[in-house]
Every structure is written in C-alpha cells, then in structure tokens.
C-alpha positions as CSV (number, residue, x, y, z in Angstrom):
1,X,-43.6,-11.7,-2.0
2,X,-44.3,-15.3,-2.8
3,X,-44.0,-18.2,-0.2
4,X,-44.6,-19.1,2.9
5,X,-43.7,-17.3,6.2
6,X,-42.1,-19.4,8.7
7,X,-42.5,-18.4,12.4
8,X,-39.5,-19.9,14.4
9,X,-40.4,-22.0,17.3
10,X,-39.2,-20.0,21.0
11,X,-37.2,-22.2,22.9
12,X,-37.9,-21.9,26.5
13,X,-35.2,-23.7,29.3
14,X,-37.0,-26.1,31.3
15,X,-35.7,-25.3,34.1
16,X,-34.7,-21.5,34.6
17,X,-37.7,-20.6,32.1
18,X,-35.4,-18.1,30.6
19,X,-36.1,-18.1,26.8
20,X,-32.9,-19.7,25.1
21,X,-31.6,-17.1,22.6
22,X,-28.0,-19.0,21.5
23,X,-27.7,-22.1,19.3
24,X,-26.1,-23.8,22.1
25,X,-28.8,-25.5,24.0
26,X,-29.3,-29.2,25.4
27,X,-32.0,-31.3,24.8
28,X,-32.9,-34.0,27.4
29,X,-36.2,-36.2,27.1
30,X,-38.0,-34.2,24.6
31,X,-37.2,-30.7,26.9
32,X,-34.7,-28.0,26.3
33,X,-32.2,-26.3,28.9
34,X,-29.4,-23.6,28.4
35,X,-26.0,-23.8,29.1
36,X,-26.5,-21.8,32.2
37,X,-28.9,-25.1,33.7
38,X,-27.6,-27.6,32.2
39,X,-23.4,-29.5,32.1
40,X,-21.5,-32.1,31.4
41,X,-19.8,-34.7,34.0
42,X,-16.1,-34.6,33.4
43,X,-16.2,-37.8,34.8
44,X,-18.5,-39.6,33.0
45,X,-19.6,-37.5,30.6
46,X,-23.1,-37.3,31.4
47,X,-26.0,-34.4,31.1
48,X,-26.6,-33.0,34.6
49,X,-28.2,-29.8,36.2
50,X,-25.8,-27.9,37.4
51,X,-27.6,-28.3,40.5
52,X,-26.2,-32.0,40.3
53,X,-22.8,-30.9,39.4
54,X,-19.9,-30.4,42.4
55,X,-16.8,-27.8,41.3
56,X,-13.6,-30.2,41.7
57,X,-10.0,-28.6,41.9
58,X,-7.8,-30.5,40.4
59,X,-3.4,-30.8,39.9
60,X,-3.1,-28.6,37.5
61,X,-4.9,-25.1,39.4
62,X,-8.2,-25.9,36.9
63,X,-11.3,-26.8,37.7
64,X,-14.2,-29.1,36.6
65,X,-17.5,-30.4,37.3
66,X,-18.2,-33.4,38.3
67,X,-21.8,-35.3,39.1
68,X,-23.2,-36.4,42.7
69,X,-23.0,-39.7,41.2
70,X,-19.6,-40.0,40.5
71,X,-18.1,-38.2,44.0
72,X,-20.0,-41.2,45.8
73,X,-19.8,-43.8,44.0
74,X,-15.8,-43.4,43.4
75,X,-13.0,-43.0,45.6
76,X,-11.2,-40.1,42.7
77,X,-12.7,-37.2,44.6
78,X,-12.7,-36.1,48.3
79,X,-13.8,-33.5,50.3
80,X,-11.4,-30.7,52.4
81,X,-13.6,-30.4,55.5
82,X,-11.2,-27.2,56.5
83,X,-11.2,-25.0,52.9
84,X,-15.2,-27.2,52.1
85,X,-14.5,-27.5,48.3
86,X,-13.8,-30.9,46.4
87,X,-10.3,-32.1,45.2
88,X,-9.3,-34.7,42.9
89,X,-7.3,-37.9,44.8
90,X,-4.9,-37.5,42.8
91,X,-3.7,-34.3,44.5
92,X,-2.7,-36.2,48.1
C-alpha cells in the first residue's frame, strides 16, 4: 500500500474530559468542549458552560438557556421565588 498513514488527532473536552466522538464540538481559546459542556446564550449568543447557563421558560411552554450575564445585567428575565426556576418578563 503506498502512502502515508495518517493517525487522527483524539479530541478530548476540556472540561468533562470525556473524549469527543461527534463532529459537533466547540472550540474556545485554542481548547475543545462537547455539546454536553458547552452552549449557546439565547440572549446574546455567546459560548458558555452550561454551568454558566440558567434554563428560562418562556410564552410559548419552550425553554432556553440563557447566561449569568444576561439575567443580571437585564431586566428580560426574573426569578419565581415560589416554583425557583427563571421566566422571561415577557410572561407577567
């Protein structure tokens, strides 16, 4: 057999260590994370940790994730002290 072997690079998750067996993968400051880590602000459509994301209900029964940063710093999303989950203002 002529040429040259290639042996594909294992990607590990930086943060669950888990190695990343999908094509669907981020890649943040030169490190990769899975989809299981890793999300997307539906706010501001940033890369967060899912450790950094809060599950918002919202209208329409769904549900989305949203970043630390974006429950302070706006007044869109508030917290139900009696059922402790996160809505959307939009739903008073």
């Amino acid at each position: 057999m002529k040429g040259v072997s290639k042996m594909s690079k294992e990607l590990v998750c930086a943060c669950c260590e888990n190695i990343i067996t999908c094509e669907d993968y981020y890649e943040v400051d030169d490190k990769c994370y899975c989809t299981n880590c890793m999300g997307i602000c539906h706010n501001c459509d940033s890369l967060k940790l899912y450790d950094d994301l809060i599950l918002v209900n919202l209208s329409n029964s769904s549900q989305v994730y949203i970043c630390n940063d974006c429950i302070e710093e706006t007044d869109m999303f508030f917290y139900c002290d009696h059922c402790e989950e996160y809505y959307a203002s939009d739903m008073l």
